[in-house]
C-alpha positions in Angstrom: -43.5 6.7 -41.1 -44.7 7.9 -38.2 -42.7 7.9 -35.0 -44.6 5.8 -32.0 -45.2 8.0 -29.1 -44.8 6.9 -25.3 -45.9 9.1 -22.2 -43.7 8.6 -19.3 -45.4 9.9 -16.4 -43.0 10.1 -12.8 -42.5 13.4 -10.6 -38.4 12.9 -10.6 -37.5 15.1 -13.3 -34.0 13.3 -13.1 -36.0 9.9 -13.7 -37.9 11.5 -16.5 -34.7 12.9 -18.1 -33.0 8.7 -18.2 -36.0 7.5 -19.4 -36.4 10.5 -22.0 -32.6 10.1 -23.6 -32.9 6.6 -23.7 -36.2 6.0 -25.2 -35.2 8.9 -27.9 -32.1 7.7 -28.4 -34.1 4.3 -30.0 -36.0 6.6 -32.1 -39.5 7.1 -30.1 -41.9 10.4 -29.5 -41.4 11.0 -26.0 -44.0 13.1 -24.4 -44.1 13.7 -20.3 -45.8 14.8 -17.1 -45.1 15.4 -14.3 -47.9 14.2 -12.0 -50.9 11.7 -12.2 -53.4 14.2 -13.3 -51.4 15.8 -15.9 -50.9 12.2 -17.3 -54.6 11.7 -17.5 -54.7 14.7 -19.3 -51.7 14.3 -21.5 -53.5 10.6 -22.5 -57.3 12.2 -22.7 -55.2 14.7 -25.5 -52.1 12.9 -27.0 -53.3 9.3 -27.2 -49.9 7.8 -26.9 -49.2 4.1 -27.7 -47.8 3.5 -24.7 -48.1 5.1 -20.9 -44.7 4.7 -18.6 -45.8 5.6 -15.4 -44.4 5.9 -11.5 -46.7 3.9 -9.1 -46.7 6.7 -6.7 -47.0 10.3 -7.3 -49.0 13.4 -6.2 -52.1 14.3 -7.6 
C-alpha cells in the first residue's frame, strides 16, 4: 500500500524538522520546501495529497 504523501511548505527549517518527525513517525511520505515558489513547484511535480503550508514566506 502506498504511503500518502504531504508537502509541508514553511521557511523555518526547525518548524519543518517538528512537523517532519512527527508526521513520519505516523507513517506518512513527507516531502518539503522551503519557500512558496518551491512549493508550487514541488505540487506542479509531486502531486501530494495534502499541502501544509506557512501563511507567510518569501517568494
Amino acid at each position: 500500500m502506498l504511503k500518502e504523501k504531504i508537502l509541508i511548505a514553511d521557511d523555518d527549517p526547525d518548524i519543518l524538522d517538528v512537523i517532519r518527525i512527527t508526521l513520519e513517525s505516523e507513517g506518512y511520505e513527507v516531502i518539503e520546501a522551503h519557500d512558496g515558489k518551491e512549493a508550487v513547484d514541488m505540487v506542479k511535480k509531486s502531486t501530494p495529497d495534502l499541502l501544509i503550508t506557512d501563511f507567510k514566506m518569501p517568494k
